[in-house]
N, C-alpha and C positions, 0 to 999 in steps of 0.2 A: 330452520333458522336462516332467516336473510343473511348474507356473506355482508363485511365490515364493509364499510367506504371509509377512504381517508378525510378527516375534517379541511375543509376547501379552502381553510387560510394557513396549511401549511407549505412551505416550499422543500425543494429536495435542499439534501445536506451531503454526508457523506455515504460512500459508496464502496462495500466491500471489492476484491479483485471478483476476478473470473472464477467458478470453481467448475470442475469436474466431479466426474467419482473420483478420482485419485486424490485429488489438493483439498476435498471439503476438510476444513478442521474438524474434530474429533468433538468440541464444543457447542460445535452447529448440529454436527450426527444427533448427538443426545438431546435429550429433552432439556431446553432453556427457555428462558424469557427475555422480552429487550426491554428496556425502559423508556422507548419512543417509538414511534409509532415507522412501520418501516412496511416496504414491499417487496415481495420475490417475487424476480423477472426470470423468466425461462427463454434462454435461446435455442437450443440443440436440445436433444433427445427429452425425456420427461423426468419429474421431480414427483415425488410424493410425497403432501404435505399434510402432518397429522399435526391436529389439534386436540391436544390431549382433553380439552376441558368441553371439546363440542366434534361437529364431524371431521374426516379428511379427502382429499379429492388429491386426482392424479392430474399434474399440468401439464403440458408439451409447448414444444416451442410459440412462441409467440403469447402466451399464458402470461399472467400474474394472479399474486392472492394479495392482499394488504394482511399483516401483521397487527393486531390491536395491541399497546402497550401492558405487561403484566400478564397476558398470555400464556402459557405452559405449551412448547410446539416443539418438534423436531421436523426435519427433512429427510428425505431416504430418495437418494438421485438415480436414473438407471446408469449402465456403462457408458453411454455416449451421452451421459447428460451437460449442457453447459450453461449456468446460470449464475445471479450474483443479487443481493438484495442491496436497496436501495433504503436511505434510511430518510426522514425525515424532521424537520424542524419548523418551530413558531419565528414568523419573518423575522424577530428581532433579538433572537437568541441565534450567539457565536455556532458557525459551523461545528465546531469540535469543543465541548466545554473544556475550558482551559489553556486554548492555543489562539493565541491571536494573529493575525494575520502581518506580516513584516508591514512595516509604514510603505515603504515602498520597494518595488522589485529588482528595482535600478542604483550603481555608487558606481562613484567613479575613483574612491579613493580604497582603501587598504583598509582590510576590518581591524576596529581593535583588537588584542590579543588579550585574553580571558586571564592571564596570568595563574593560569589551574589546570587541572588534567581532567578527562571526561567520566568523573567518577559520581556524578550525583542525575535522576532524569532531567533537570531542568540543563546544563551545560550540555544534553546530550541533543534535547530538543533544538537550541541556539545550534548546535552544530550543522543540523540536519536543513534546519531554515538558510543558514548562511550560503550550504552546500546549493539547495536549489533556487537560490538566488544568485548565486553567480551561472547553475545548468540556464533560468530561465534567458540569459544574455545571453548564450554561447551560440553561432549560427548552426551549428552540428549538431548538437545535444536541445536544443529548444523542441524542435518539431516531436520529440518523443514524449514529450512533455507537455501537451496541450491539455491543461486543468480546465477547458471551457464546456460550457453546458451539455452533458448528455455523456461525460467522463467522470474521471475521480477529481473530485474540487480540491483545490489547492491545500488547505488547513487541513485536509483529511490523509490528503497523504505524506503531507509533512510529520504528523501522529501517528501514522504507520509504519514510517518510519522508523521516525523515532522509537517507537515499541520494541522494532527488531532489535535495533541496536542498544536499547535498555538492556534485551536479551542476553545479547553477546558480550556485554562489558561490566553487564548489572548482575549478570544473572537470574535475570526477572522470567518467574514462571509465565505460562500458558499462551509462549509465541510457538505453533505448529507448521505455520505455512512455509510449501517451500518457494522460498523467496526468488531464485532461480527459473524456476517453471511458470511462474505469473509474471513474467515478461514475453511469454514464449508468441504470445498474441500479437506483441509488438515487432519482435522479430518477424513473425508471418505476415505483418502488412506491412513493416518498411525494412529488408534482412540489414543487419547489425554489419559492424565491418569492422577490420583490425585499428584502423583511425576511430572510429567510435568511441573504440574500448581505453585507447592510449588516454585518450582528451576525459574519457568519465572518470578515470584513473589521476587522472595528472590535476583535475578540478578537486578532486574528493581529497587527494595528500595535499594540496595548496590550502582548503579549508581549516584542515584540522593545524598544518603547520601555522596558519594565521593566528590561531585561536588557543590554542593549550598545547601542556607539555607535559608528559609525567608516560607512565607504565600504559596506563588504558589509551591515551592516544594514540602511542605505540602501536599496544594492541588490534586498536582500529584499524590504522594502516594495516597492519598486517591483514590482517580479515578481510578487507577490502581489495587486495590482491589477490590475495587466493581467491574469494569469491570473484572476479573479473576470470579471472583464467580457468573456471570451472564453466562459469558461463561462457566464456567465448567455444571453449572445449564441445558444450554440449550442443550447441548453436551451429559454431563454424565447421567443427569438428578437430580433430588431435591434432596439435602443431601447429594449427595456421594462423595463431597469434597467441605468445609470450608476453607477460610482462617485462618492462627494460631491463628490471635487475638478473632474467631470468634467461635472457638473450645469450 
């Protein structure tokens, strides 16, 4: 059987993180299907890619396969594997169905305040938008953040986001990744620093207190601390950056 080619008027969209053996989801392992047509890229060691409905082949770095939409496949990665698939889309459908992209990236004034708590996903999404709309202004926090071609496009990970934090407020099943570890990439090309942390902190309470008020906000906050101080922990190592309240 001829291997798929992708149809030549699609462009790329969004883009899972990095996975490992350790961090693939549990979703990817098993046997699933996508509803768009998508690619696995292989960086680091090899991938095993079975098609349940036709043959499988072993990839290694520098590899890809194209995914055909409605497909039945899993992956099986070796221990030093590192790869990520790539999804694609028709030129004139939204990056992420259902997420539009902010008018623009830039304000110069104070966001309105939502007069509600972050208890439904659509306030949780505005939350997450607002958040990396003030990261994209910041001179600190910008450069880790470069949605431009050949990374994670901006809508995409605004919704991945979003996801997690449906997660932790919603309690919305089937978020596995650890969210922690899929930065670890970023720290190894540009290392993190205790000012990093302060300013990702100090943007992310400024957002939420802009915008809502109630128990899950709270909640937010709180989570977003902790998670700072576990990552700085794991990254910088023990002690060598606190959150202010914790000083």
């Amino acid at each position: 059987m001829a291997a798929p080619m992708l149809p030549v008027q699609l462009v790329e969209a969004r883009r899972t993180p990095l996975f490992d053996f350790a961090t693939l989801p549990d979703a990817l392992a098993g046997s699933h299907r996508t509803t768009v047509w998508a690619e696995l890229r292989v960086q680091a060691g090899s991938v095993r890619y079975v098609d349940l409905e036709g043959d499988d082949e072993r990839l290694v770095a520098g590899e890809s396969v194209v995914i055909v939409p409605g497909i039945e496949h899993q992956v099986e990665p070796s221990s030093d594997a590192q790869f990520y698939v790539q999804f694609f889309r028709e030129p004139d459908a939204p990056m992420v169905p259902g997420v539009e992209p902010p008018a623009s990236v830039d304000r110069s004034g104070p966001w309105m305040h939502r007069g509600c708590d972050l208890d439904t996903e659509d306030e949780i999404v505005e939350m997450v938008t607002r958040q990396y709309v003030d990261v994209g202004q910041d001179d600190l926090l910008q450069p880790y953040f470069n949605f431009g071609p050949g990374f994670i496009d901006w809508q995409a990970h605004i919704r991945s986001v979003a996801d997690y934090w449906c997660h932790v407020l919603l309690y919305a099943p089937g978020y596995d990744i650890d969210v922690i570890e899929v930065h670890r990439h970023l720290h190894g090309s540009a290392p993190f620093t205790s000012e990093l942390f302060d300013r990702w902190l100090q943007v992310f309470h400024d957002t939420v207190a802009g915008g809502w008020v109630g128990p899950k906000a709270t909640m937010a906050n709180k989570r977003a601390t902790g998670m700072a101080w576990a990552m700085a922990q794991r990254f910088l190592g023990h002690g060598v950056w606190r959150p202010a309240d914790r000083r």
